[in-house]
C-alpha positions in Angstrom: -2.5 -7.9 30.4 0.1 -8.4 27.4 1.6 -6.0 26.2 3.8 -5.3 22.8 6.7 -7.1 22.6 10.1 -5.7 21.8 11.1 -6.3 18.2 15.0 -6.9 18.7 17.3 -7.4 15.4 17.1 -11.2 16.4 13.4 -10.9 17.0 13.3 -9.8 13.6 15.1 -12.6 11.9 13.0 -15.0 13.7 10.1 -13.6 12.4 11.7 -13.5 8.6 13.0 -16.9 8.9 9.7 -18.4 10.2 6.5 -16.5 7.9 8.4 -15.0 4.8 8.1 -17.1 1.7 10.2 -15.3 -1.0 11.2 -16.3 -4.5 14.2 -15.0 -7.2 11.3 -12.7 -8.5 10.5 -10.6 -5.4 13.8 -10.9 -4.1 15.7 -9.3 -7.3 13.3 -6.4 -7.8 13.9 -5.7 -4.3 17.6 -6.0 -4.7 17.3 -3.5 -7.9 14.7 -1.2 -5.9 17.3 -1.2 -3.5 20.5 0.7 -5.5 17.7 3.5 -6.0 17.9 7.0 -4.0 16.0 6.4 -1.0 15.2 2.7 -2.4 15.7 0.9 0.9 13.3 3.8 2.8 10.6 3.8 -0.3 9.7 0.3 -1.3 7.9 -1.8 0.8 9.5 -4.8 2.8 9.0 -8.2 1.8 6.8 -9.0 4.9 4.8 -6.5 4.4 4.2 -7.7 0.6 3.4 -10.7 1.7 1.1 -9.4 4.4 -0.3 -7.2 1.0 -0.9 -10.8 -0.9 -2.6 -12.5 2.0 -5.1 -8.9 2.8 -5.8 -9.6 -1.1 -6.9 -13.1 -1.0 -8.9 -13.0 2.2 -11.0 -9.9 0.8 -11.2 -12.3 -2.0 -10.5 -9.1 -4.0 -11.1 -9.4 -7.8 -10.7 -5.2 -8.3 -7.6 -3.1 -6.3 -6.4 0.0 -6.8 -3.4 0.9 -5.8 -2.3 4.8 -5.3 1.9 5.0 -5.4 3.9 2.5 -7.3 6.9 3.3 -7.2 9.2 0.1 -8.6 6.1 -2.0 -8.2 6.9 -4.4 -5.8 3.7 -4.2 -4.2 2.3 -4.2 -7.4 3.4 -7.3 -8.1 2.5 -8.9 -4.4 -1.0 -8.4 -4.9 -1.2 -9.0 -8.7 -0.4 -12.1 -7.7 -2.8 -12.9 -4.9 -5.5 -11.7 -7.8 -8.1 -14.2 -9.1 -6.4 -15.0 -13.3 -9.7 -12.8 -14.5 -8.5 -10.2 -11.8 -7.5 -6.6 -12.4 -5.5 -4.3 -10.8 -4.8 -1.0 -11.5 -1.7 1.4 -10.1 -1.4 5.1 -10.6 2.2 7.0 -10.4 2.9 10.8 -11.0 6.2 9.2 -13.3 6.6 6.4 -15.6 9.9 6.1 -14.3 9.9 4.3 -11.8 7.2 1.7 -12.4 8.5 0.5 -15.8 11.3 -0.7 -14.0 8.5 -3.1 -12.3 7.4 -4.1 -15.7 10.0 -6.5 -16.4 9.2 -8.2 -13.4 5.4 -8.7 -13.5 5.8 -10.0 -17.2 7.9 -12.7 -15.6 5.3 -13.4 -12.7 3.0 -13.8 -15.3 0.4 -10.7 -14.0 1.3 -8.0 -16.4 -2.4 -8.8 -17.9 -3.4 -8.1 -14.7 -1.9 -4.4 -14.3 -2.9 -1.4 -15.7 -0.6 1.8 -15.0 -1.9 4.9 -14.8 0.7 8.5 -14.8 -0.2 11.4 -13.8 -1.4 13.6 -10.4 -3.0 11.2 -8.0 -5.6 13.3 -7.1 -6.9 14.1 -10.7 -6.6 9.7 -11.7 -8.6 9.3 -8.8 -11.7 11.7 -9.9 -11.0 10.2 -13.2 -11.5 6.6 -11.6 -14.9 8.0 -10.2 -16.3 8.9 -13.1 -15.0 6.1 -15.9 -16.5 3.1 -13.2 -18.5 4.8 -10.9 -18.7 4.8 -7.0 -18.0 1.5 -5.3 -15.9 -0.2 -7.8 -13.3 -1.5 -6.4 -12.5 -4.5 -3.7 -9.2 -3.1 -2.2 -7.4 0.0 -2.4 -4.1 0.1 -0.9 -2.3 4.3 -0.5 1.8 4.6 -0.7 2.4 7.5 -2.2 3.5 11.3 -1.1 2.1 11.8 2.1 0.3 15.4 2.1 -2.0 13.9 -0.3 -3.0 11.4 2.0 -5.9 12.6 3.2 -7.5 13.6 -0.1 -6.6 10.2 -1.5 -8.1 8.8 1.8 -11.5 10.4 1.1 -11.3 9.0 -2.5 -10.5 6.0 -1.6 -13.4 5.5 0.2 -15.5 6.5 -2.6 -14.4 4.1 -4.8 -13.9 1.7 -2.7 -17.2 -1.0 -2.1 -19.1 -1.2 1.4 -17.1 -3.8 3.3 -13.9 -3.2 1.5 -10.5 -2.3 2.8 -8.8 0.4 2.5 -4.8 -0.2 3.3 -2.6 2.6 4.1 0.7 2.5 4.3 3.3 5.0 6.8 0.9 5.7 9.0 3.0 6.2 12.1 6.1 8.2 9.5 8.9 7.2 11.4 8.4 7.8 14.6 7.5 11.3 13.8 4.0 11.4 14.5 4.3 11.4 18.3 7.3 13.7 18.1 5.9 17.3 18.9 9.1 19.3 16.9 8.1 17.4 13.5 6.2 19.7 12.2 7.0 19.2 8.1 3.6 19.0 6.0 4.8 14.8 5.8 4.0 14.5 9.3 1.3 16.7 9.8 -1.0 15.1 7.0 -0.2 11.9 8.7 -1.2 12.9 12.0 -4.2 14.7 10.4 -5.4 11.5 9.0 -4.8 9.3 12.0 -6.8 11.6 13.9 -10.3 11.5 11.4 -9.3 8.0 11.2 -10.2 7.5 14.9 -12.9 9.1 15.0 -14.5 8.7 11.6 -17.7 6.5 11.5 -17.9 5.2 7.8 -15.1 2.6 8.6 -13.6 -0.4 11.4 -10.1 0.3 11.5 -6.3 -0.8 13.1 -3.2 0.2 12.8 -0.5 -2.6 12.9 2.5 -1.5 14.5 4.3 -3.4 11.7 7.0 -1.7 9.2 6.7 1.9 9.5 3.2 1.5 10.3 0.3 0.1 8.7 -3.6 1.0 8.7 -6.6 -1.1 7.8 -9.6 0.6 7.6 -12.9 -1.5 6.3 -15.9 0.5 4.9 -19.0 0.0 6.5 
């Protein structure tokens, strides 16, 4: 039986070299994202955006939510795999940090395509619920602070349509969810949700030992 391969640093560059298709767009708000505090550990990587784009067009999404945006790169990655008439919308508890993304989608030509909403996830989320309704959108993808996760999970999946995916992102945090000492509320929400995640009936799901750990759950 196979079994996972070692991802060494040249592994790695293989694997960049060979998949990732990148452009002066992505790459410079990556490079700005970057020079933030805790840029390189917050934004997504570029495979993983891609990876993002492709989950987009195979759903043939027309609707995603996305809960965390942060500078937007991800934002932008699946804006882009969107349909022209396709909408996306991205909810942040700052406008801070997203309006640095702004810049960026206008010149990928998807800022029609983006609607940012500020404020606590949670309370967006019930606000998303009852402006469109139950099952209303096509993808929802979760990146944002991590005790929330299992709330946004659960709303998620009520906005989300039967047979759509529901993407979560730092689902293995590190390494710390099978370290027993890591007990801060980060790691404990994330092992809380892996665990109803295995067990929980309403969705098909994986986790991808890629990046820092990425979960695909499909409603049923």
């Amino acid at each position: 039986m196979a079994t996972q391969i070692a991802l060494t640093s040249e592994l790695d560059a293989y694997v960049r070299d060979a998949s990732l298709r990148d452009d002066p767009i992505l790459r410079e708000l990556r490079e700005v994202t970057a020079e933030l505090p805790a840029g390189r550990a917050m934004q997504v990587s570029a495979e993983e955006g891609q990876l993002l784009a492709l989950l987009v067009s195979l759903t043939g999404a027309t609707s995603v939510l996305e809960v965390g945006t942060y500078t937007g790169y991800s934002t932008l990655c699946m804006a882009r795999a969107l349909p022209a008439d396709g909408e996306m919308i991205t909810c942040d508890i700052t406008r801070k940090w997203p309006s640095i993304g702004e810049e960026y989608w206008r010149r990928a030509g998807v800022s029609d395509r983006i609607s940012v909403r500020i404020g606590d996830a949670a309370e967006t989320l019930a606000g998303l619920v009852a402006e469109r309704g139950a099952e209303s959108f096509d993808l929802v993808f979760i990146d944002a602070d991590k005790t929330g996760y299992p709330d946004y999970y659960e709303r998620a999946l009520t906005l989300v349509r039967s047979g759509g995916l529901i993407i979560i992102d730092n689902t293995l945090f590190f390494g710390r969810v099978v370290d027993p000492a890591a007990q801060d509320p980060d790691t404990v929400a994330i092992r809380a949700l892996n665990t109803a995640l295995s067990d929980d009936p309403r969705v098909d799901i994986t986790l991808l030992t890629m990046a820092d750990g990425i979960t695909l759950a499909r409603k049923r």
